[in-house]
C-alpha positions in Angstrom: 0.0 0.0 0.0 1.3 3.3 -0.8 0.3 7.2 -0.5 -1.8 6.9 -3.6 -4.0 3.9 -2.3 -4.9 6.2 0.7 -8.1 8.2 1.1 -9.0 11.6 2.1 -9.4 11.0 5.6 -6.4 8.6 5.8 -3.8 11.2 4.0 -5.0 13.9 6.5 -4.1 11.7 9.5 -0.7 11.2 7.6 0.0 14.9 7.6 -0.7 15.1 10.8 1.5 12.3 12.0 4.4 13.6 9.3 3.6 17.0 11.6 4.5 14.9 15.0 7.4 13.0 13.7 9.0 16.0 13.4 8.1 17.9 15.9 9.3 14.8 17.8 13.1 15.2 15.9 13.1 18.6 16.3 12.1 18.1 20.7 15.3 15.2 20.7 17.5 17.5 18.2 17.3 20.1 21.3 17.5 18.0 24.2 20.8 16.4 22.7 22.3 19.7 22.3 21.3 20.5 25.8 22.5 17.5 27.5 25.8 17.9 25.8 26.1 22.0 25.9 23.6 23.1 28.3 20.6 25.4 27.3 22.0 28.2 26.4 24.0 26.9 23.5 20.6 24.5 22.9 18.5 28.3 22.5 21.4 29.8 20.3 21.2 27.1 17.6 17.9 26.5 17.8 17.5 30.1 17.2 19.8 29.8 14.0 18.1 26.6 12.8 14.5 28.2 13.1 15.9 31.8 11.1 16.7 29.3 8.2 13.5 27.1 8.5 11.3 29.6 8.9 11.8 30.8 5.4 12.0 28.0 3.6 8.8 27.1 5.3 7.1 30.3 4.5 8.7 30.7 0.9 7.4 26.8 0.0 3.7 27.5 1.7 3.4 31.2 -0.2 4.7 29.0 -3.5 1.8 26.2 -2.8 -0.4 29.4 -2.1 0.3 31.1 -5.1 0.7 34.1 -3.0 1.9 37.9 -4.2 5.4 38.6 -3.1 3.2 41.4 -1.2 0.8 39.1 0.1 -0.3 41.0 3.4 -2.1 40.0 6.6 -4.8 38.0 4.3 -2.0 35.7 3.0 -0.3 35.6 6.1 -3.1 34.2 8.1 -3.9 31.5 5.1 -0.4 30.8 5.8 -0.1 30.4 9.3 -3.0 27.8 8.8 -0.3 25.4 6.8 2.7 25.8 8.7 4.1 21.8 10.1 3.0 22.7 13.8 -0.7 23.8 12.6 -1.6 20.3 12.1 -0.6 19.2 15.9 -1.3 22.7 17.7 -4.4 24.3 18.0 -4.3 28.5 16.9 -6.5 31.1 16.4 -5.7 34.2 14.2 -8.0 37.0 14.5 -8.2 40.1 12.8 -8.9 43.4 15.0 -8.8 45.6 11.6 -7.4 46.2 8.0 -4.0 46.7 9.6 -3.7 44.0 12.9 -3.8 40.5 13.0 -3.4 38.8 16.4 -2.1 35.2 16.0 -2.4 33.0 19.3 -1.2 29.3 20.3 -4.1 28.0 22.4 -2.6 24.7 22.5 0.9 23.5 22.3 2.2 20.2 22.2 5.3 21.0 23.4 4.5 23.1 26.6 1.3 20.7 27.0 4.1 18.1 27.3 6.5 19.8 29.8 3.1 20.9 32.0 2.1 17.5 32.0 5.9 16.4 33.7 5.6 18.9 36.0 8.2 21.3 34.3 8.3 25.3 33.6 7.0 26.4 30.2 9.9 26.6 27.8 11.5 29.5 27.5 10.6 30.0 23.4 10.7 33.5 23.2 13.9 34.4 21.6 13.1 32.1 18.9 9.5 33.2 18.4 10.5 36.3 17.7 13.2 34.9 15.1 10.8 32.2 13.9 7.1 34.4 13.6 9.4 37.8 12.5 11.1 35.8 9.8 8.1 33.9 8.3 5.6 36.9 8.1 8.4 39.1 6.2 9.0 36.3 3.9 4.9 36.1 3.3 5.2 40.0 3.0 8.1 42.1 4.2 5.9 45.2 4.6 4.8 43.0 7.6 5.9 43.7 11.3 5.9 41.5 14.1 5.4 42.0 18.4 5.2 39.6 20.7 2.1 39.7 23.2 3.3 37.3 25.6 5.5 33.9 25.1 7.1 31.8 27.5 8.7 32.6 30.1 6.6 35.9 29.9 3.5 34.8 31.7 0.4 34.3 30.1 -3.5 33.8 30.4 -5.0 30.3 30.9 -6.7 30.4 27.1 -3.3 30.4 25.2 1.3 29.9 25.4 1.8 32.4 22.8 0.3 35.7 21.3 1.6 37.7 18.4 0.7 40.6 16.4 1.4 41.1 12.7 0.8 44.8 11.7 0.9 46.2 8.4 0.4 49.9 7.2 -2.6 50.7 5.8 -2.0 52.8 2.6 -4.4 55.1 1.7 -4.5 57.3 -1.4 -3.7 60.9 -1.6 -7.4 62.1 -1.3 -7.8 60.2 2.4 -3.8 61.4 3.2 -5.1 65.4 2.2 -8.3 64.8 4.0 -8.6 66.5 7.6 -9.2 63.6 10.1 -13.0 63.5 11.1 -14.0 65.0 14.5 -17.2 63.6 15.2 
């Protein structure tokens, strides 16, 4: 039996196993550097493997997308949907207007799994900011990106991790010449 044989509903659990296997690697990739460096030098290159990935990731998703070079917070969110961790974390992106779009982890496998041992939340932040900075400039580069909260920063019950991707709304020269409204 092969990938072709499979149906719908058995491809989709593929994806999402393919999603865990490598989440898995990338868990033991850090805890081996760890053991043998110490965490520290564990963050540092995971922070330089994640600046890489994160573009190859987001270049190959805006590729399967068909996405503009300028793609804006409408492609971004379609491609936060297809990122690896999507299929084994559960997000939510919301948009608070044409310019903001609020992007938080409600669930995450990872942290789920360190809670569950009894261990801290890791400390991901440097590396969100590397990982979520690097993929929404390479779905848009007009895009900017501030972190909310992420571990060890505390954070609310409902989610690990909240970001917000902000990108200038242009307006033509009529709205730019207009006095702003006072009502």
């Amino acid at each position: 039996m092969g990938i072709d044989d499979l149906s719908r509903e058995e491809l989709v659990d593929l994806l999402s196993d393919f999603a865990k296997r490598w989440l898995a690697h990338d868990g033991l990739w850090f805890q081996a550097v760890e053991s043998h460096f110490g965490m520290d030098a564990a963050i540092r290159l995971d922070e330089e493997a994640w600046e890489r990935f994160t573009r190859i990731e987001g270049r190959r998703i805006k590729e399967r997308l068909g996405l503009p070079e300028q793609a804006g917070l409408d492609g971004l969110e379609k491609a936060l949907n297809l990122r690896l961790y999507a299929l084994v974390n559960e997000q939510e992106a919301e948009r608070v207007d044409e310019g903001i779009l609020l992007f938080r982890m409600k669930r995450c496998r990872v942290q789920e799994a360190r809670n569950r041992k009894g261990l801290p939340d890791f400390p991901c932040k440097s590396v969100g900011l590397i990982e979520y900075t690097g993929f929404a400039e390479t779905i848009d580069p007009r895009i900017q990106t501030r972190c909310l909260t992420c571990p060890p920063d505390p954070h609310p019950a409902g989610h690990f991790c909240a970001w917000e991707f902000t990108l200038p709304v242009e307006r033509t020269a009529d709205e730019a010449a207009a006095p702003p409204d006072r009502a």
